[in-house]
Backbone bond lengths (Angstrom), bond angles and torsions (degrees), N, CA, C in turn:
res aa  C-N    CA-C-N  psi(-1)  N-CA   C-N-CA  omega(-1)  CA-C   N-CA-C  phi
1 X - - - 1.463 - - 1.523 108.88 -
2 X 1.228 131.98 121.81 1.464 155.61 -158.06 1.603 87.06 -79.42
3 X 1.481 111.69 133.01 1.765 112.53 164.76 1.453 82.19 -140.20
4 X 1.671 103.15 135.15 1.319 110.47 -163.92 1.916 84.92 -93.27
5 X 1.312 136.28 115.97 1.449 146.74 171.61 1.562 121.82 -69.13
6 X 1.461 99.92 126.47 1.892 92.92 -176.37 1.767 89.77 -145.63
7 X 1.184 116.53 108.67 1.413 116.20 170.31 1.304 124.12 -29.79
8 X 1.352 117.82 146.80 2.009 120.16 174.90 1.827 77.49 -115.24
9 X 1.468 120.13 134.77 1.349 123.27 161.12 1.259 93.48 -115.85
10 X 0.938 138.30 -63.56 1.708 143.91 -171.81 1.542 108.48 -131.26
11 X 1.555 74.07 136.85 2.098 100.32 164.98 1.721 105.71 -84.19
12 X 1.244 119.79 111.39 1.453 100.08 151.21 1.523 133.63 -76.06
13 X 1.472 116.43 129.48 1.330 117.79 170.95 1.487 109.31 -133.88
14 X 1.496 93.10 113.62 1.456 114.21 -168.54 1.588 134.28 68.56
15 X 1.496 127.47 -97.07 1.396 137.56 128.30 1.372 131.87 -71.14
16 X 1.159 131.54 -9.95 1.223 151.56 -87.13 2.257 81.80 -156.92
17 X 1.135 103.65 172.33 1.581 121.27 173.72 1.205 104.88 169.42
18 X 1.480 120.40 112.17 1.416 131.96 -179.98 1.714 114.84 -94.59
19 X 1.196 97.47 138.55 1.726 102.82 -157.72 1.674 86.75 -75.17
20 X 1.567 120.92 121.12 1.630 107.15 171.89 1.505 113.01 -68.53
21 X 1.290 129.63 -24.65 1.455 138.39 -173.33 1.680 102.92 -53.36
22 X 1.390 94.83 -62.26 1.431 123.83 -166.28 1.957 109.11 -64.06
23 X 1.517 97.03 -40.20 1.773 103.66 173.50 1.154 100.10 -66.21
24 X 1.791 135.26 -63.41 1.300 137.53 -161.48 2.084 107.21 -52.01
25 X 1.257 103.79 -39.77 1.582 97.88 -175.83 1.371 104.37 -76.78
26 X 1.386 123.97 -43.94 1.070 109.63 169.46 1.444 136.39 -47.99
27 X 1.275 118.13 -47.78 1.786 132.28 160.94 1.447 79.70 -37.03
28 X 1.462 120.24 -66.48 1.658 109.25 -143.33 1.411 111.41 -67.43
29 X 1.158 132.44 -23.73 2.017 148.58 153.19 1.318 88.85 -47.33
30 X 1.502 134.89 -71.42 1.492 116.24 -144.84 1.459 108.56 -78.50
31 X 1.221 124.21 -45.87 1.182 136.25 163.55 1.383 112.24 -28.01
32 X 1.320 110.46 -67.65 1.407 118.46 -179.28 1.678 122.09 -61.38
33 X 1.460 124.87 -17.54 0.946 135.48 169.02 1.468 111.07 -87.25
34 X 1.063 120.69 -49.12 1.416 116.51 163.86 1.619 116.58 -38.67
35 X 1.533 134.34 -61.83 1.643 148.69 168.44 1.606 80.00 -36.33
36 X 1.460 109.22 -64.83 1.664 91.29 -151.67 1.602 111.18 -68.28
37 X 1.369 105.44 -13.78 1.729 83.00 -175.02 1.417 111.76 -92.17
38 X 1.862 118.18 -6.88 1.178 129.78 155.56 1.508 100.45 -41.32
39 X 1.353 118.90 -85.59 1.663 127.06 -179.97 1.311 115.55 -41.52
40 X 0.735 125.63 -22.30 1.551 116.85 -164.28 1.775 90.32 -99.36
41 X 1.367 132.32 -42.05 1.602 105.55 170.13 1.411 103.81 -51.75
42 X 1.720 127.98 -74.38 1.176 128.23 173.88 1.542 123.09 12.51
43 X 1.376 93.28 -61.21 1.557 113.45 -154.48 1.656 104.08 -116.16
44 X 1.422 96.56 18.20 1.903 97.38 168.99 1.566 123.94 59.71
45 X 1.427 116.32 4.12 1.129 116.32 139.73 1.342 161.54 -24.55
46 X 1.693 140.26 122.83 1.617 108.60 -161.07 1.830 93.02 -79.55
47 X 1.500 104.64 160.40 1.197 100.02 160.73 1.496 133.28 -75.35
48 X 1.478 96.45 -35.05 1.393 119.05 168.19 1.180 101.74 -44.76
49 X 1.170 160.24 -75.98 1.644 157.77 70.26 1.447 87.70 91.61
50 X 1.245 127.77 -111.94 0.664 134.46 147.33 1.752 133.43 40.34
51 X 1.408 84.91 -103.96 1.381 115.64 168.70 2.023 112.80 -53.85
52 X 0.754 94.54 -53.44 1.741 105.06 165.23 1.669 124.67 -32.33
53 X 1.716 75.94 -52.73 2.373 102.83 -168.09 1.567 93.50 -79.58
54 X 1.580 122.52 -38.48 1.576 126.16 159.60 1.557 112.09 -34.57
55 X 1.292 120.70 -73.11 1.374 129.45 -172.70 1.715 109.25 -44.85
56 X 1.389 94.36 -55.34 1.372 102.67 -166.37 1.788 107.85 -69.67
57 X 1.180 113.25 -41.56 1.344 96.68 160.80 1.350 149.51 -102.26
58 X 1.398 91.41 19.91 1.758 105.94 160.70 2.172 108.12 -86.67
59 X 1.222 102.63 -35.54 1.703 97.18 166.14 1.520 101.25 -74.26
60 X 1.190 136.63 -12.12 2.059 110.05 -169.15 1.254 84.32 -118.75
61 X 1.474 153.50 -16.58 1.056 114.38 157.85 1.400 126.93 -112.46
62 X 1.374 112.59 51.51 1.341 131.50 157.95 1.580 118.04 -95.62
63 X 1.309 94.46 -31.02 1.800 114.40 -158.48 1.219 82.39 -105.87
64 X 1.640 160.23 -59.50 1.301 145.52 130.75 1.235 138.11 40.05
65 X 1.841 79.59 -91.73 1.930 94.16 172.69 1.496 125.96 -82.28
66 X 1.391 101.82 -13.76 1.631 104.40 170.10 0.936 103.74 -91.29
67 X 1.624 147.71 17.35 1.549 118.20 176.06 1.389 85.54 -125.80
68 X 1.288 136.84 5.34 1.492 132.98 -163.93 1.071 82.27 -101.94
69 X 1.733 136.29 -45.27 1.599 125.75 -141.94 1.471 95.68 -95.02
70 X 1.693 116.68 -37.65 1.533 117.45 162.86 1.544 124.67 -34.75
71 X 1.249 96.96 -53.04 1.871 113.77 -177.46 1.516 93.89 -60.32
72 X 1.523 132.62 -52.06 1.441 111.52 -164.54 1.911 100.81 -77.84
73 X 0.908 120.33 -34.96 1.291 136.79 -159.50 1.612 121.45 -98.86
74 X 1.414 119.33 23.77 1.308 132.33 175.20 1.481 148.06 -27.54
75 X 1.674 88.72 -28.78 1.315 137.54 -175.36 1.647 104.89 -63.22
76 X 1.490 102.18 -62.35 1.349 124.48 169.46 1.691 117.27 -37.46
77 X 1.090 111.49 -39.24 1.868 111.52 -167.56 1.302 88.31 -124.32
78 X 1.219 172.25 -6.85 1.170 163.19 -129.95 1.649 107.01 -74.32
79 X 1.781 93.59 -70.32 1.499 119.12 168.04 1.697 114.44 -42.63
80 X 1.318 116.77 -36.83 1.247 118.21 172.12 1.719 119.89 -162.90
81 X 1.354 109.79 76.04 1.183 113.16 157.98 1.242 146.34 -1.75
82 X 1.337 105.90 -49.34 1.827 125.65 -170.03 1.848 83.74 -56.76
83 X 1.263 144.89 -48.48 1.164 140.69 146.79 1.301 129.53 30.96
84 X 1.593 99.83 -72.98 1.375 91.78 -165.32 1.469 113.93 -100.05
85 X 1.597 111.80 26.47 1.298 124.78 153.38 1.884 123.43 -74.58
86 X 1.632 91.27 -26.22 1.822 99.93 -174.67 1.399 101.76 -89.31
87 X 1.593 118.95 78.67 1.679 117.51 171.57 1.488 123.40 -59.32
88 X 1.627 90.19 -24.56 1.634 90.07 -163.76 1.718 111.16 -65.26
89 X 1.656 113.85 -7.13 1.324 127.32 -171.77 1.633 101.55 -79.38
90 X 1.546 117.45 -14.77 1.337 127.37 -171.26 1.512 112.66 100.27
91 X 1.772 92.77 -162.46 1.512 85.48 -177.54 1.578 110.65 88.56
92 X 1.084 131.15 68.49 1.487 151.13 144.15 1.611 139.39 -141.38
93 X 1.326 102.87 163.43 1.362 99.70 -158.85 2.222 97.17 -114.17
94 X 1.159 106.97 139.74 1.224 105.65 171.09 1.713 118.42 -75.91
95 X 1.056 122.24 -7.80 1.372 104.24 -179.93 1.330 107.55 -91.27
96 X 1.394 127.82 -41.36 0.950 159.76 163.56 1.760 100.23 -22.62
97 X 1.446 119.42 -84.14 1.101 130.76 152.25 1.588 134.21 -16.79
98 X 1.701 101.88 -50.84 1.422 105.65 -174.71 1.066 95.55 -97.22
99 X 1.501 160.20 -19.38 1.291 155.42 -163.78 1.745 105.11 -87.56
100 X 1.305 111.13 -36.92 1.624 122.12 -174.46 1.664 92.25 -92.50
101 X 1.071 133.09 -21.74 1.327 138.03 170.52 1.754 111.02 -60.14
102 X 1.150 97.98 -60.01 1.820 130.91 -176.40 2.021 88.69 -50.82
103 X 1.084 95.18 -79.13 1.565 98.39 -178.31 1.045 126.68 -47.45
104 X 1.403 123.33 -41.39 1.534 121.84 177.44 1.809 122.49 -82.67
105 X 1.615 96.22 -11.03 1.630 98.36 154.72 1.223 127.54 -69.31
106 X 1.712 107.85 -37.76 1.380 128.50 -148.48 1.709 87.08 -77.06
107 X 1.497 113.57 -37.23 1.294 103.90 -176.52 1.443 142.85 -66.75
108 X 1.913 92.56 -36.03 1.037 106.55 151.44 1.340 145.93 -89.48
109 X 1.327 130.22 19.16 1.192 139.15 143.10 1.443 117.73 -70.13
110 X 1.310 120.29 -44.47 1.302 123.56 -139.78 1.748 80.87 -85.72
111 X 1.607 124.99 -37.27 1.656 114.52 151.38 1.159 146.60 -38.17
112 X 1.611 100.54 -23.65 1.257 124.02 179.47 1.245 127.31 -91.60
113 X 1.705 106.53 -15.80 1.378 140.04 176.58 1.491 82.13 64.40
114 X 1.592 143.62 91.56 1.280 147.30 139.80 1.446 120.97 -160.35
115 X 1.615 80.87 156.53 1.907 78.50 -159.75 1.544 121.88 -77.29
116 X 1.726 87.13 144.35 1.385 97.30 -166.50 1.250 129.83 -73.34
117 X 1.447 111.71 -6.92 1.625 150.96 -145.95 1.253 91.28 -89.10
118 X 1.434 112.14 -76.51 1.504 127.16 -154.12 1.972 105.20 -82.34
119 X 1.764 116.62 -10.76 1.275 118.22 175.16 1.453 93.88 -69.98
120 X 1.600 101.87 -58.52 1.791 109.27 -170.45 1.714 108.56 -48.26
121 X 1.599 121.20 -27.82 1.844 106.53 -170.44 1.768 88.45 -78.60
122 X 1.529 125.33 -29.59 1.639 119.02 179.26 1.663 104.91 -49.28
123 X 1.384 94.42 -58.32 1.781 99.14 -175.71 1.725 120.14 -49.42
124 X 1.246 109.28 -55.87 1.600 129.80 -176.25 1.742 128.53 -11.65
125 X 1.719 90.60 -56.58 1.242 99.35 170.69 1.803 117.28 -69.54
126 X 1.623 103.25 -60.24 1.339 103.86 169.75 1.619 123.61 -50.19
127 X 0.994 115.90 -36.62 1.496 106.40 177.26 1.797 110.56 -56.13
128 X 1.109 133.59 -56.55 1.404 159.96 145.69 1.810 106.46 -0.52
129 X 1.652 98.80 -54.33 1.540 91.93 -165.84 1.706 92.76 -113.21
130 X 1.479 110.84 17.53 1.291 114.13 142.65 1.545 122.23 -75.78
131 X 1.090 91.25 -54.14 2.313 84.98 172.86 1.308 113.77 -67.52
132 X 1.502 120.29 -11.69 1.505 109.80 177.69 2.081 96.73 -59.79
133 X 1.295 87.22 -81.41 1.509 91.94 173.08 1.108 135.18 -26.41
134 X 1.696 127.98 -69.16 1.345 126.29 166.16 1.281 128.64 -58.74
135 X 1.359 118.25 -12.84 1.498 132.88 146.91 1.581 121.14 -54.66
136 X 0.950 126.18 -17.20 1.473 127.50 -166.32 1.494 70.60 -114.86
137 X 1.308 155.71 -59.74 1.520 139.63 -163.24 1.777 108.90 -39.72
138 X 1.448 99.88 -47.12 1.506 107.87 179.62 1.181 106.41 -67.21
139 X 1.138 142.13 -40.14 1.399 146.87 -166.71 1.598 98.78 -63.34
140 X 1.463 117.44 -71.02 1.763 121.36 -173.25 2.038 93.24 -55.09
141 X 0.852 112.23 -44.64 1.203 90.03 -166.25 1.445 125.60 -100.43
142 X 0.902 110.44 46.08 1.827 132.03 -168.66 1.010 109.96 29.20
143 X 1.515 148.71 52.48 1.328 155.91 152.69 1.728 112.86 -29.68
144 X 1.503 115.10 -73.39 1.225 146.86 -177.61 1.126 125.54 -89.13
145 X 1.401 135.41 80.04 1.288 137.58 172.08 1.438 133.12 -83.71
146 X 1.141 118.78 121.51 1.723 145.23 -122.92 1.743 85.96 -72.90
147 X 1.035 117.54 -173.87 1.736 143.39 163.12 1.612 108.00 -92.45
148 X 0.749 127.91 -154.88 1.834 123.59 -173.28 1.473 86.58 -133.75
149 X 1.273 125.55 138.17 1.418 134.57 162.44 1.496 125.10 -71.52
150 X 0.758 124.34 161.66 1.946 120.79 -159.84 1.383 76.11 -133.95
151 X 1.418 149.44 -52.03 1.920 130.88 -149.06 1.734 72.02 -144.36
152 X 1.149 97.15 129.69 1.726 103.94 161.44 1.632 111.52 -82.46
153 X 1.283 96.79 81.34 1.773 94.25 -175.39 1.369 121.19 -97.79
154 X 1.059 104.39 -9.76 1.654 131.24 162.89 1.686 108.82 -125.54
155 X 1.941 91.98 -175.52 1.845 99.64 172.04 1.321 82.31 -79.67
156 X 1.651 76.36 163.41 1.543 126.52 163.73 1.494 115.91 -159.00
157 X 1.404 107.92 160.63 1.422 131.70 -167.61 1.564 97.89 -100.59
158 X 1.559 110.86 146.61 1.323 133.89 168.48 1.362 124.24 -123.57
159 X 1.422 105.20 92.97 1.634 112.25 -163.15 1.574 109.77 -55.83
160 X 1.140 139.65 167.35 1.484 145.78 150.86 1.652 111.27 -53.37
161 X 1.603 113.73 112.16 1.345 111.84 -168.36 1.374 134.96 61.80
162 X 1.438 104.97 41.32 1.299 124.00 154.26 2.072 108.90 -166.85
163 X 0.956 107.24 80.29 1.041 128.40 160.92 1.517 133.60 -29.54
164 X 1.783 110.48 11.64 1.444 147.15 -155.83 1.482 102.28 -107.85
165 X 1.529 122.00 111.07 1.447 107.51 170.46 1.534 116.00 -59.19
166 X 1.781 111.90 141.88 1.396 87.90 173.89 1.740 108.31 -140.88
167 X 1.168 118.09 154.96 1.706 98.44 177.43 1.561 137.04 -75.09
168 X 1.150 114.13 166.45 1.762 103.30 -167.21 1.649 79.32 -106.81
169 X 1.366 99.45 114.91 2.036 100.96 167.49 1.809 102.27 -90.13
170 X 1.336 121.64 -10.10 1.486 126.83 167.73 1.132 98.96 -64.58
171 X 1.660 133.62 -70.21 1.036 119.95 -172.80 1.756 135.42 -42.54
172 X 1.423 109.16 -51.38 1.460 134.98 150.01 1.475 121.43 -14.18
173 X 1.447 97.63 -71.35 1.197 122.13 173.37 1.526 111.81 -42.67
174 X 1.404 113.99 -86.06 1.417 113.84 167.06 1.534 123.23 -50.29
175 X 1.008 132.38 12.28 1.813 143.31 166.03 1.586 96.76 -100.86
176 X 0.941 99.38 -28.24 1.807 100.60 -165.12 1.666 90.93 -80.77
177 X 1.461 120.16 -60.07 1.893 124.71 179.78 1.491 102.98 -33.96
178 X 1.576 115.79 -49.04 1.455 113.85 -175.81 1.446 117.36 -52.07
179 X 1.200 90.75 -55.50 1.765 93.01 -157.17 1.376 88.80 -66.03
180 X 1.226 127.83 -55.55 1.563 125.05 -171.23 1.892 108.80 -38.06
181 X 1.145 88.93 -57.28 2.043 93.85 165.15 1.382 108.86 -51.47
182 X 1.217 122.94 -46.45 1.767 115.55 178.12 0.929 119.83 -69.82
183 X 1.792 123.72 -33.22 1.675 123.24 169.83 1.764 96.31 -58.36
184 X 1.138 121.59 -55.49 1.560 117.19 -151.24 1.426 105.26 -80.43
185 X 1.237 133.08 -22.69 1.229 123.51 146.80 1.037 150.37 -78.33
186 X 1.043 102.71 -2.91 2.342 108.69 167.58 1.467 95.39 -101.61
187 X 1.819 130.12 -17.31 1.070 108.36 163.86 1.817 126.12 -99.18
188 X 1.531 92.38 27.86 1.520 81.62 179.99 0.933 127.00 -67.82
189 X 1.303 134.87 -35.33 1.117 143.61 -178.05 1.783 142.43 -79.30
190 X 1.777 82.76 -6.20 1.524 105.56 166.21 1.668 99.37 -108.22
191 X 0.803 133.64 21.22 1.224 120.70 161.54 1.433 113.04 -102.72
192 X 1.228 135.33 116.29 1.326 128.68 164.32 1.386 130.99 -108.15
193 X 1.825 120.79 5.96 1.255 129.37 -158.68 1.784 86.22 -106.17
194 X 1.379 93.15 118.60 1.344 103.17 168.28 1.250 136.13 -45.31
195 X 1.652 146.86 116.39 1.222 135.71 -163.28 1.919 105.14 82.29
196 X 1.152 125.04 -11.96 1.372 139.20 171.96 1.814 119.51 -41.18
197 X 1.240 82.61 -53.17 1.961 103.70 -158.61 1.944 77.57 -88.08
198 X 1.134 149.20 -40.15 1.717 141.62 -151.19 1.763 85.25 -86.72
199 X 1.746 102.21 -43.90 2.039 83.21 -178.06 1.598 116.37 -85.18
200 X 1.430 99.01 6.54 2.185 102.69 173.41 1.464 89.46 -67.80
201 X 1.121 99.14 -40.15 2.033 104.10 -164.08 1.404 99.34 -60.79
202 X 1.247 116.45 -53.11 1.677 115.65 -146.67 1.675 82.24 -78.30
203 X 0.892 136.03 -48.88 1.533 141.07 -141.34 2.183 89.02 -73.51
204 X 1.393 112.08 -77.41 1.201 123.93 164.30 1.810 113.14 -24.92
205 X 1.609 121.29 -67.94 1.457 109.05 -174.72 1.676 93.73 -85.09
206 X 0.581 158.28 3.22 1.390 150.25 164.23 1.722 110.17 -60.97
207 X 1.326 107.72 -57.87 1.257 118.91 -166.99 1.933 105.40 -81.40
208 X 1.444 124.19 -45.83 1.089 116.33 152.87 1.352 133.80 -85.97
209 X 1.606 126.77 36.64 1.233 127.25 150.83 1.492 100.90 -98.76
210 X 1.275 122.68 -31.06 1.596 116.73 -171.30 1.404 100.79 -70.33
211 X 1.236 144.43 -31.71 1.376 136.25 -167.27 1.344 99.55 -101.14
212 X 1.421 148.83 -48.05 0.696 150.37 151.92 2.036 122.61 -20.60
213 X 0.862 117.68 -51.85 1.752 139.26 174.33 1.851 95.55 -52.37
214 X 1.396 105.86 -25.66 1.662 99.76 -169.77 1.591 106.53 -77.08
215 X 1.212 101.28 -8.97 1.733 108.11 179.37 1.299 105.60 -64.47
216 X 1.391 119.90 -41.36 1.690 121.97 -151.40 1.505 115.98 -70.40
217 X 1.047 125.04 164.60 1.471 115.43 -153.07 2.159 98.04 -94.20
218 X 1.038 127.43 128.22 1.062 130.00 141.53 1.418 149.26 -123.01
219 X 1.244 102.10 58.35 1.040 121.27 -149.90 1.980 93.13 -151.34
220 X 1.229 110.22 35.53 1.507 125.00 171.59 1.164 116.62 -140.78
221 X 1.781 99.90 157.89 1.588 89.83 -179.64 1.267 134.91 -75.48
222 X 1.336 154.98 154.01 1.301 168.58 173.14 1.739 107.27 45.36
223 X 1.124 130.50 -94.94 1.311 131.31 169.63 1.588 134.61 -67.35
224 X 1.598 96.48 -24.21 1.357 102.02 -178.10 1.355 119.69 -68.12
225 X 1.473 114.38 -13.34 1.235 112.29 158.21 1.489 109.33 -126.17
226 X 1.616 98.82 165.72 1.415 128.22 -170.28 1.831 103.44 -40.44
227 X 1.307 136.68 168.73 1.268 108.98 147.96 2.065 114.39 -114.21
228 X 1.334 103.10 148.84 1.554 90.48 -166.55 1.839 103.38 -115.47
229 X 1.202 71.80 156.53 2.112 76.30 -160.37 1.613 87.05 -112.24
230 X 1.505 124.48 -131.32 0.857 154.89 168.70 1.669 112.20 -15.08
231 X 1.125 126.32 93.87 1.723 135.27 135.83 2.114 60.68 102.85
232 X 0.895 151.99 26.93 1.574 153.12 163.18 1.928 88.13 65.67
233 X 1.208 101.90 60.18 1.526 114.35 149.03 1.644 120.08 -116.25
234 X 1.449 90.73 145.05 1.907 90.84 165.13 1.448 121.33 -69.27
235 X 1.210 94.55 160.08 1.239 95.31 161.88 1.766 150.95 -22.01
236 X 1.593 76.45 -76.48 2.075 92.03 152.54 1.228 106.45 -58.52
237 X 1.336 129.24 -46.94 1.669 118.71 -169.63 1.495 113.66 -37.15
238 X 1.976 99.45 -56.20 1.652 94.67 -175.76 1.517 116.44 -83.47
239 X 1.798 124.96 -5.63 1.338 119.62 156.00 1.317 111.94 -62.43
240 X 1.224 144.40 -23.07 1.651 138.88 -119.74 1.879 62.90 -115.91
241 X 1.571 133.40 -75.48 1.229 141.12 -133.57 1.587 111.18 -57.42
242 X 1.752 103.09 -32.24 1.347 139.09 161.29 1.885 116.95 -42.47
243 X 1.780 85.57 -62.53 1.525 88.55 -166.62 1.713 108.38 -86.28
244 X 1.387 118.12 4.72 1.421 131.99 -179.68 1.826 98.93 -91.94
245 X 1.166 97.33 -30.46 1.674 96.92 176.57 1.229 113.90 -85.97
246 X 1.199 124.46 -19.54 1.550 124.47 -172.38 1.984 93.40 -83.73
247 X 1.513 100.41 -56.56 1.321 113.60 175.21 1.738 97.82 -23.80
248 X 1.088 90.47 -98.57 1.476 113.26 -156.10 2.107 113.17 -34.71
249 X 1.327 94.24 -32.99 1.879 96.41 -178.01 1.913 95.70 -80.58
250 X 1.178 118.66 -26.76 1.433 117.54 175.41 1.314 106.83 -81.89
251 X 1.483 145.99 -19.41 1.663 149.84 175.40 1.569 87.35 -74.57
252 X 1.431 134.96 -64.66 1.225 121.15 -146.43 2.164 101.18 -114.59
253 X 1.101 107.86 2.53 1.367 112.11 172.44 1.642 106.94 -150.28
254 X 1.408 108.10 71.93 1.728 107.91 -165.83 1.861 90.80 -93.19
255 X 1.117 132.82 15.81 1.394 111.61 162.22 1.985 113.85 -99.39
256 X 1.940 119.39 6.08 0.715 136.31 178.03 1.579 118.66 -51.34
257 X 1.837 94.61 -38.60 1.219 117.58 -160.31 1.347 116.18 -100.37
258 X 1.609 100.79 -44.64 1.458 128.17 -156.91 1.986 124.72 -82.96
259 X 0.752 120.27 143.40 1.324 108.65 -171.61 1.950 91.98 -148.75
260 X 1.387 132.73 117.00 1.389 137.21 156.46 1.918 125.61 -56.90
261 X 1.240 84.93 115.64 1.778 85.19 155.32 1.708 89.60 -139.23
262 X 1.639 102.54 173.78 1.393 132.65 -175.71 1.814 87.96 -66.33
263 X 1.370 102.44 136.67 1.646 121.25 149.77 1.481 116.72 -96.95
């Protein structure tokens, strides 16, 4: 089914123009902090705690995903650099984000002397129905431009001047955060192996970001599509194959990884 596509970049309110990219991730932070501070009573957690590992990884994976998506995407700021300081214009990469995210918890826990294991199963869910959301940011604002469809067996988008059905892998993407939030929450409570429920996550988006990435269009010029390196995968493709392997020996051997102290 043909949806003829026209970007939302900004809402105006009043004088005012709110970046939708920039609102949608944000919903997807608060949201996601909210799940986690649900979990984290659950699971005997401080909130303070909490609230802290929030801060810290809303600055590293801001500074993260814009210098990860810069590095692939050079092209973009070249002419003017000062660039890839203005995020709110977009332009980030999720691994990028969660990997400088990952580290700058890991650091500060391990200061805190508490485990990093059982903060990350608090985070898990919320992170999850964070990409639902900030996934739909990419979507309104044409971030991700689809592959061309061969059988219209689903929607698709019809860019301006190309008359080509094509798929929304934004959309996808954020369908994929959901369900991943719905697996990890009807199984929260059967999970009891510490660090368990953070490798359901990695194991789950690992395996549907790599198949998923085949949607994206390459078959445009310079930026408009992804760029593909290796065996003609993206980037994430060969992180995703990585974090599906780590996933998966931590789902079915989570003391591989895991080691307990008090939270």
């Amino acid at each position: 089914m043909p949806l003829p596509f026209e970007k939302i970049v900004s809402i105006p309110v009043g004088p005012l123009h709110i970046q939708v990219w920039g609102l949608m991730v944000a919903m997807g932070m608060l949201v996601g902090l909210w799940i986690a501070l649900k979990e984290a009573k659950r699971l005997h957690v401080s909130k303070d705690l909490i609230l802290d590992v929030f801060l810290w990884t809303v600055i590293s994976s801001m500074i993260g995903s814009r210098l990860f998506y810069a590095a692939f995407a050079w092209e973009e700021f070249a002419d003017d650099p000062l660039r890839v300081f203005r995020i709110w214009e977009g332009g980030m990469a999720f691994y990028g984000g969660f990997l400088s995210a990952v580290l700058a918890i890991f650091i500060f826990l391990r200061v805190k002397k508490v485990s990093f294991w059982k903060v990350a199963d608090v985070l898990a869910p919320g992170l999850a129905i964070g990409i639902f959301l900030g996934r739909i940011g990419c979507y309104l604002t044409g971030m991700h431009i689809g592959s061309v469809m061969t059988n219209s067996w689903f929607w698709g988008s019809v860019f301006p001047g190309d008359p080509r059905l094509r798929h929304e892998p934004s959309l996808y993407l954020s369908l994929d955060g959901l369900l991943i939030f719905t697996l990890l929450w009807a199984l929260r409570h059967r999970i009891q192996k510490p660090g368990q429920m953070t490798m359901l996550f990695l194991l789950s988006y690992g395996i549907s970001r790599f198949f998923l990435d085949f949607f994206r269009a390459a078959d445009l010029p310079g930026m408009l599509s992804d760029p593909r390196y290796i065996f003609h995968l993206t980037a994430a493709q060969l992180l995703s194959i990585a974090m599906a392997i780590i996933g998966s020996i931590g789902v079915f051997k989570p003391e591989f990884f895991t080691r307990t102290k008090k939270a």
